[in-house]
VOGU-3710 file (C-alpha; in Angstrom, 3 decimals, decimal comma):
1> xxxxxxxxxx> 0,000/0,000/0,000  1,343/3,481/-0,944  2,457/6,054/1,809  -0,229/9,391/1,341  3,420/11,624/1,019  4,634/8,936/-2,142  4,159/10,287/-5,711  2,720/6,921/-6,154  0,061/7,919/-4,246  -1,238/10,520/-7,269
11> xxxxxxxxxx> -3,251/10,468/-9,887  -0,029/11,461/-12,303  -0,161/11,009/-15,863  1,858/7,434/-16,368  4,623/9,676/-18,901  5,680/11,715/-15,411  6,807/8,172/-13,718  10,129/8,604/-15,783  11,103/12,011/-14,972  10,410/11,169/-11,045
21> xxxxxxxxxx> 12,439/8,093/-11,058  15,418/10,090/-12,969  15,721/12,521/-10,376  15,224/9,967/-7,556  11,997/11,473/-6,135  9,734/9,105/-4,442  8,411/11,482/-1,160  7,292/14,576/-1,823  7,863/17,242/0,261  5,593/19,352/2,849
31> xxxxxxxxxx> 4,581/21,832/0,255  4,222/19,231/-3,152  2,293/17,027/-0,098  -0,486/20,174/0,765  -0,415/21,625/-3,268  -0,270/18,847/-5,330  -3,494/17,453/-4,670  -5,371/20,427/-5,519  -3,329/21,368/-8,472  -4,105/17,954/-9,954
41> xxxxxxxxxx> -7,656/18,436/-9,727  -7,451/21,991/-11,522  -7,435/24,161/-8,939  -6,066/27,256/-8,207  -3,770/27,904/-5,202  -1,399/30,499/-3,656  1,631/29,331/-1,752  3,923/30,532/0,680  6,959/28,551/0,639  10,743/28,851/1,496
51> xxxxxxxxxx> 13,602/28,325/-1,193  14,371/25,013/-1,219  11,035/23,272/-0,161  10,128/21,776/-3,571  7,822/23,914/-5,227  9,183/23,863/-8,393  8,304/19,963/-8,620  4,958/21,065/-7,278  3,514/23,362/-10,486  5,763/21,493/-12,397
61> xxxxxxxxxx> 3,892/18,206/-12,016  0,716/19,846/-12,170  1,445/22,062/-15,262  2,581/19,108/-17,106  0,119/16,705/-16,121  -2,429/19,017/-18,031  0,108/19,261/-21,385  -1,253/17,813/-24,536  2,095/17,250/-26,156  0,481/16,854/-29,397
71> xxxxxxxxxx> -1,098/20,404/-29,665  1,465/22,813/-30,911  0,468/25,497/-29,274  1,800/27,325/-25,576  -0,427/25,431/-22,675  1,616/26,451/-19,899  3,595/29,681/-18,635  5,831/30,435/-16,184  7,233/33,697/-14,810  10,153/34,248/-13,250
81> xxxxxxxxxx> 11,694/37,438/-11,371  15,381/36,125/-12,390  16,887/34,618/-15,799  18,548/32,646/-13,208  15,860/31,116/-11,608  13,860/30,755/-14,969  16,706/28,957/-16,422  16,870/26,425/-12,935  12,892/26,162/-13,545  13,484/25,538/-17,177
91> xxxxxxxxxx> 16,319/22,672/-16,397  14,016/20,718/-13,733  10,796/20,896/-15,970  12,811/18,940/-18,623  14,042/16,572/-16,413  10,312/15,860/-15,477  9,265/15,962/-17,957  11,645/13,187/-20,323  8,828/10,817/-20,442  6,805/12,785/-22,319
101> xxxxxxxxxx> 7,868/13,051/-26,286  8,081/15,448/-28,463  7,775/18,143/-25,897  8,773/21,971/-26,310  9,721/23,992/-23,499  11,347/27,354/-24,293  13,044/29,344/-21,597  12,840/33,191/-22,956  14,798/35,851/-20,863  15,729/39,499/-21,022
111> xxxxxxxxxx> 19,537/40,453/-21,340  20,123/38,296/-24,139  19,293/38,850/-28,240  15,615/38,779/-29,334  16,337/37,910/-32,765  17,140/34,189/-31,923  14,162/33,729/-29,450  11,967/35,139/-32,178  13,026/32,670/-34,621  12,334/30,177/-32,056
121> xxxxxxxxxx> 9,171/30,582/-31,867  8,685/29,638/-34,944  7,620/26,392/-33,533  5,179/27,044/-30,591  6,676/25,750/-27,540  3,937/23,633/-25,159  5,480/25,396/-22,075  7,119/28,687/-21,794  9,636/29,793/-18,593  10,878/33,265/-18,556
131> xxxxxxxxxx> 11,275/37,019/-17,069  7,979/39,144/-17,858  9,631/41,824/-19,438  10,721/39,715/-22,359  7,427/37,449/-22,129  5,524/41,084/-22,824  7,611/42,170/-25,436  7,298/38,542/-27,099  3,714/38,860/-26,981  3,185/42,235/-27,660
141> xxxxxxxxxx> 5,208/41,371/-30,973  2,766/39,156/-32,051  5,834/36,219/-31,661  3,965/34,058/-28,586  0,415/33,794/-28,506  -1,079/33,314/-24,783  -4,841/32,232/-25,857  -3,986/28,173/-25,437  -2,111/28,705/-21,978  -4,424/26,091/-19,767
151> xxxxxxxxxx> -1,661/26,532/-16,651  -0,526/29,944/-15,378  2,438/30,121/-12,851  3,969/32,800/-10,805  7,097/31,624/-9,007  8,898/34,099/-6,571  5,983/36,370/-7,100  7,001/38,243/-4,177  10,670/39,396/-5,677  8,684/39,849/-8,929
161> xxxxxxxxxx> 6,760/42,953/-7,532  10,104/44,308/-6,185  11,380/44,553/-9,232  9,162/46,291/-10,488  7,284/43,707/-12,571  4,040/44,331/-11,801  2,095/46,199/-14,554  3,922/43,304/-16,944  2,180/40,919/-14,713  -1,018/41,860/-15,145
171> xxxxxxxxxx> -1,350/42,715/-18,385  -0,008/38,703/-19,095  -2,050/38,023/-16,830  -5,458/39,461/-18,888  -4,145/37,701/-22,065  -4,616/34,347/-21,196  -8,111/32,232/-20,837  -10,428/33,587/-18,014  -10,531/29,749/-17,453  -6,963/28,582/-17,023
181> xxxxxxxxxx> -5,459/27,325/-13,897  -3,145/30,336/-11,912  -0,529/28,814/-9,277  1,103/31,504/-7,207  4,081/30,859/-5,543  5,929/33,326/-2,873  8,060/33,286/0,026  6,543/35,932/1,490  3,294/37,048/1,481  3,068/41,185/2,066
191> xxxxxxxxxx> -0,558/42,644/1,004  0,849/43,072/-3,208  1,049/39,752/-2,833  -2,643/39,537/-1,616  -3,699/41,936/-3,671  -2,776/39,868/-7,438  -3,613/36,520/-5,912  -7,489/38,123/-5,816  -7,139/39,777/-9,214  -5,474/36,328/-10,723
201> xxxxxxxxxx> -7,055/33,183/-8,921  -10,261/31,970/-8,375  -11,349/30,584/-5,183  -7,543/29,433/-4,600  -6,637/26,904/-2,008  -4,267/27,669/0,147  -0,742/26,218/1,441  1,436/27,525/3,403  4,809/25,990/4,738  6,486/27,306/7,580
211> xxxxxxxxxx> 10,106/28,779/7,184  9,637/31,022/10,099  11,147/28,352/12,615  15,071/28,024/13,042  16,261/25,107/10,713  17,798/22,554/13,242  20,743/22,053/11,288  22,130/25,888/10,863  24,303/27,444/13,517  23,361/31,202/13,350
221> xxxxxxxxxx> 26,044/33,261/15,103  26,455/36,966/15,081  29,162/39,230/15,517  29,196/42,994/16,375  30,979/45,716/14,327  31,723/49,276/13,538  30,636/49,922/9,399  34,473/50,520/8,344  35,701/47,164/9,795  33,291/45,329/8,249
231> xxxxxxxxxx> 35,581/43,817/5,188  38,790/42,576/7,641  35,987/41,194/9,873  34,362/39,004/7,091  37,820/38,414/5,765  38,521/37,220/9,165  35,621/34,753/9,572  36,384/32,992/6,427  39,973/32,323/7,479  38,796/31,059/10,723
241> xxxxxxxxxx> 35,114/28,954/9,621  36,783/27,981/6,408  33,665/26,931/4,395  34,415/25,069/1,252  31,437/26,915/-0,090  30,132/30,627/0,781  27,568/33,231/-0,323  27,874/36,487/0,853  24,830/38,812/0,831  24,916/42,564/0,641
251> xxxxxxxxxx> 21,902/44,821/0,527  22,860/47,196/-2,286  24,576/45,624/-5,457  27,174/48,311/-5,946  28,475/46,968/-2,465  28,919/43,401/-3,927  31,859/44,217/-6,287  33,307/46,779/-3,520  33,940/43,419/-1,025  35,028/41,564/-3,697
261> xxxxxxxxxx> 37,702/43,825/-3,961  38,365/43,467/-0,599  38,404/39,460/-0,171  40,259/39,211/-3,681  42,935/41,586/-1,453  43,308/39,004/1,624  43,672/36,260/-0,846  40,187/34,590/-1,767  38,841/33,194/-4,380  35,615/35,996/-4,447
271> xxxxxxxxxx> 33,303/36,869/-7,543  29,990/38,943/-7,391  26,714/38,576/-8,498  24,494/41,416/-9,463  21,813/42,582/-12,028  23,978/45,265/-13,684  25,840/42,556/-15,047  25,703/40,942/-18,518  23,911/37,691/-19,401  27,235/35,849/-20,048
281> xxxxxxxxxx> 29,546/37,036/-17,091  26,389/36,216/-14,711  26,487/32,811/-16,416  30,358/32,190/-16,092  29,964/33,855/-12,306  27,338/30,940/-11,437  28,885/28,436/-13,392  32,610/28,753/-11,327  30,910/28,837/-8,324  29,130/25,799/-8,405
291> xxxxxxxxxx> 31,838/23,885/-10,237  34,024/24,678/-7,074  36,555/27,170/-9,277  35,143/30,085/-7,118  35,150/29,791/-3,023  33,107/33,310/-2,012  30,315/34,168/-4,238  29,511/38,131/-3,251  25,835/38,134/-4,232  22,140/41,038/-3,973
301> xxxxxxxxxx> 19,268/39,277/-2,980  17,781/39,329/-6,477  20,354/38,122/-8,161  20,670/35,049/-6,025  17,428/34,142/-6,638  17,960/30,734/-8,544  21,227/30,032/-7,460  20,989/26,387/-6,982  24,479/25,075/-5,238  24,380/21,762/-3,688
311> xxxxxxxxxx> 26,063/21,415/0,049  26,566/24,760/0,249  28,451/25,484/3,521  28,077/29,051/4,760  25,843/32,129/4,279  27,101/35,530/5,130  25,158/38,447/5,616  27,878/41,057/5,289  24,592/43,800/5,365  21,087/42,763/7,395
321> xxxxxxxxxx> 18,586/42,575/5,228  15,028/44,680/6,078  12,914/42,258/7,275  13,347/38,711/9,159  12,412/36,816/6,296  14,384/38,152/3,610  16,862/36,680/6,616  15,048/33,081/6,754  15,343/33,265/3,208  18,470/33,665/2,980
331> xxxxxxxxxx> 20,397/31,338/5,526  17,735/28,611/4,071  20,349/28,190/1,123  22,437/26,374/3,586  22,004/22,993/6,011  20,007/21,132/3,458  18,850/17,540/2,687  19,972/17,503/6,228  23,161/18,636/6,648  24,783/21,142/8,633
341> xxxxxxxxxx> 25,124/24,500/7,794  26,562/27,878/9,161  24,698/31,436/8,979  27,253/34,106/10,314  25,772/37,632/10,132  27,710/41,241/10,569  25,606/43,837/13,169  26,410/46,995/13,590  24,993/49,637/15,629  22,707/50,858/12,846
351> xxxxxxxxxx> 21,155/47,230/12,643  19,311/47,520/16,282  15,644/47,006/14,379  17,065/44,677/12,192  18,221/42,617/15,018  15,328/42,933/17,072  12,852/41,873/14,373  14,947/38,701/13,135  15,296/37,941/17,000  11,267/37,977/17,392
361> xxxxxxxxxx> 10,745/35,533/14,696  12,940/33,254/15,606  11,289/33,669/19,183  14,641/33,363/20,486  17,640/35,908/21,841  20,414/36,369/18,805  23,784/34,062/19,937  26,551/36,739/20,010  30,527/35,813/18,899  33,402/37,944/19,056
371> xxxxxxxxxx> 35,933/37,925/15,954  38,874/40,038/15,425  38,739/41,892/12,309  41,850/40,781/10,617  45,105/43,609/10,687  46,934/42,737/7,821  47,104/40,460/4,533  46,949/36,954/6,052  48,401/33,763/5,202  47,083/30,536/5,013
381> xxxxxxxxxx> 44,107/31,560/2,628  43,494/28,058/0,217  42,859/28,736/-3,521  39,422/27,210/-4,997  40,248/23,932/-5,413  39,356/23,963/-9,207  40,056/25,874/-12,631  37,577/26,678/-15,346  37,986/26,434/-18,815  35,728/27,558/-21,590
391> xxxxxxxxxx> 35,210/25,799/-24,777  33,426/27,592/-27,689  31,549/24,880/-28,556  28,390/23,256/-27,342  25,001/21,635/-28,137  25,052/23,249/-31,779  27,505/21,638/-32,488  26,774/18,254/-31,197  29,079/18,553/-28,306  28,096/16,047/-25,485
401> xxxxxxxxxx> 30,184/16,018/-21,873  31,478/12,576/-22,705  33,410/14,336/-25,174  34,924/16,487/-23,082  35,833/13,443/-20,627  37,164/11,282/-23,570  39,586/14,266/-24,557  40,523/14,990/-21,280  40,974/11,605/-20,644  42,407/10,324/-23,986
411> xxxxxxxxxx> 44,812/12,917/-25,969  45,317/15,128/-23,345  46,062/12,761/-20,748  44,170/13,762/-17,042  43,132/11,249/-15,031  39,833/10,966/-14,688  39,667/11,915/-11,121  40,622/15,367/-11,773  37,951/16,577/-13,858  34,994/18,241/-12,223
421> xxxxxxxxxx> 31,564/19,720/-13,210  30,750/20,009/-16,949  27,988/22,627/-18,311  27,006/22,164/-21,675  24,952/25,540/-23,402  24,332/25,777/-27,234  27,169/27,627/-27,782  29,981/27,114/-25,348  30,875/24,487/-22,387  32,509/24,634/-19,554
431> xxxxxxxxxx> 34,433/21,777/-17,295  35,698/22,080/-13,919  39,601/20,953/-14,096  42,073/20,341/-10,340  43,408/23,625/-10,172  46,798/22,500/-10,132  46,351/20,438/-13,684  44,145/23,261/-14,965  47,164/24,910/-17,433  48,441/21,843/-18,649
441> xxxxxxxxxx> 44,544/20,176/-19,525  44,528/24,225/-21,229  47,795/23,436/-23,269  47,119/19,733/-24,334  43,014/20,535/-25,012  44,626/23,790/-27,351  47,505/21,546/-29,173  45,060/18,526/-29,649  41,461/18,029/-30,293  37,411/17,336/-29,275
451> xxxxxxxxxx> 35,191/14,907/-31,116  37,783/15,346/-33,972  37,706/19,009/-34,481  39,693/22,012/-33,279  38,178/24,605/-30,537  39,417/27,605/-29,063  39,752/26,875/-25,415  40,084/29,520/-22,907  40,795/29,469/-18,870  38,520/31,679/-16,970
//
């Protein structure tokens, strides 16, 4: 007999089995557990639910449990505040959805060409993921039709409306069917958020999982400081916590590159994330981090929205945010799938409210460290264990990761063991290489060849 929290348990279409059992799902989570059951029936619901509780498998299932692969025509849209996130949505919906053939699912984003997502659409994709502001101008160009959209989804609706999204919203919102399904998804629920859910759902059902309790697996400590000591303190905490893995939040995103700066002076490996910066770099930024080749990612809130970095170690809020669950929020990106993880957070006198609000949710007093900031370079800083190296090459031209392994591997000699991560995009790919073999895999990739042919081959 099936357990009422097993995907067995559901009424899925048979095609989603495949998709589930390639990404090793069998539970489902709190918030799949309370949504999915409505969603299935065609219902509409609002959600309040942390990063990393599994919402994206929740309107994921649902929207394509409702697809009719062979209608060529958009069924299902998704909006995302973040190319980021839209491309992490994008990414899990295929993987769901591999059981089902002949299945289109475009991910269309701002910062990047129109001309080739125009083209694309050429072919109506059954499910669209993107940023609104591109998903406007698309429609308003007469490229994507919304009138067959059957499943409507807002994910991170909440950092959608502080960035400004929301006229875009609504008028997507009043070009698709009066009768399609609307899932809203947010971490937070502040009255804007109230406020669409009545002008896009009907009689939703709601779910709400709790992120407001301390996650038993995070130490949160907090350390007192004056505003110019701030940089030699966090440069301090990282030489003495030593996470293999960090994300550093600031409040402002001009701030981000500024302790960069800093940490790049004591000797870390340290790149920011922010929306000023182009498509590409944002892409090589996320890409380094998670392949291990960067050790401090300097990040704004909105930027990190998507970020998706297994076993990440430490969080870092080098500036308080406003409110105690942009906080929750944040330190939720470490201590999962039930490890430990470490929130360290920088207070200084200014932050009294900050404090005091962030200590009232957690209905407990803030635990209080002292650290030296540091007085000098130090020594003893440890590079990022890996090296990237671009290829211009990728799924256009029939480049597969195996390749990359097999030339690694074969004509340029590496053992196997010293290859890491490999990211494939249409145009260029990336692989993770020991840091220490990095130059010579560089050299032997340059003087020999992929899959037969020559590529220029670059070392980030």
């Amino acid at each position: 007999m099936n357990a009422p929290n097993d995907f067995s348990a559901l009424t899925l279409d048979p095609t989603l089995a495949q998709g589930l059992d390639a990404l090793g799902y069998t539970t489902m989570t709190p918030v799949q557990a309370q949504a999915l059951p409505a969603i299935l029936d065609g219902r509409d619901v609002i959600a309040q639910a942390p990063t990393g509780s599994g919402k994206t498998a929740a309107f994921g299932l649902g929207l394509l449990h409702r697809i009719d692969a062979g209608a060529v025509r958009t069924q299902a849209l998704v909006l995302c505040p973040t190319r980021e996130l839209a491309d992490q949505v994008g990414k899990q919906l295929r993987r769901l959805a591999t059981g089902i053939p002949n299945l289109k699912i475009s991910i269309l984003c701002g910062g990047i060409p129109l001309g080739p997502q125009l083209a694309s659409l050429a072919h109506e994709p059954q499910v669209v993921v993107g940023t609104p502001g591109r998903i406007q101008e698309l429609v308003q160009k007469q490229a994507l039709s919304l009138s067959g959209v059957r499943t409507l989804v807002l994910d991170e609706a909440d950092r959608m409306l502080d960035m400004g999204f929301e006229d875009a919203i609504r008028d997507l919102v009043k070009r698709t069917p009066k009768d399609r399904q609307g899932l809203l998804f947010s971490a937070t629920f502040p009255d804007a958020i109230r406020a669409l859910g009545s002008a896009m759902l009907r009689d939703p059902v709601e779910v709400s999982v709790d992120g407001g309790a301390e996650p038993a697996t995070i130490e949160q400590l907090f350390f007192e400081v004056e505003p110019e000591r701030k940089a030699p303190l966090l440069a301090a905490l990282l030489l003495n916590y030593k996470p293999a893995s960090c994300v550093v939040f600031c409040n402002m995103r001009k701030d981000t590159e500024e302790v960069v700066g800093s940490l790049t002076h004591y000797g870390f490996s340290a790149l920011a994330l922010h929306g000023d910066m182009e498509q590409r770099d944002r892409e090589e930024t996320l890409v380094r981090f998670a392949n291990r080749s960067c050790s401090v990612l300097v990040a704004s809130d909105v930027a990190a929205r998507g970020l998706d970095v297994e076993d990440l170690a430490a969080v870092v809020n080098y500036d308080l945010p406003s409110d105690a669950d942009t906080y929750l929020h944040r330190i939720g990106r470490t201590g999962r799938a039930g490890r430990e993880g470490l929130a360290l957070s920088l207070c200084t006198p200014a932050d009294m409210s900050r404090e005091s609000a962030i200590s009232l949710r957690l209905g407990k007093s803030l635990r209080y460290e002292r650290m030296a900031p540091l007085t000098g370079r130090p020594s003893g800083v440890s590079p990022a264990p890996m090296a990237t190296l671009r290829i211009d090459a990728g799924r256009t031209d029939k480049l597969r990761p195996g390749d990359i392994v097999g030339a690694l591997t074969g004509e340029a000699g590496l053992k196997a063991d010293m290859i890491g991560k490999i990211d494939v995009y249409p145009t260029r790919s990336y692989v993770a290489i020991a840091r220490q073999q990095a130059d010579t895999a560089l050299a032997r990739l340059r003087s020999g060849k992929i899959k037969g042919r020559k590529f220029r081959v670059h070392r980030l």
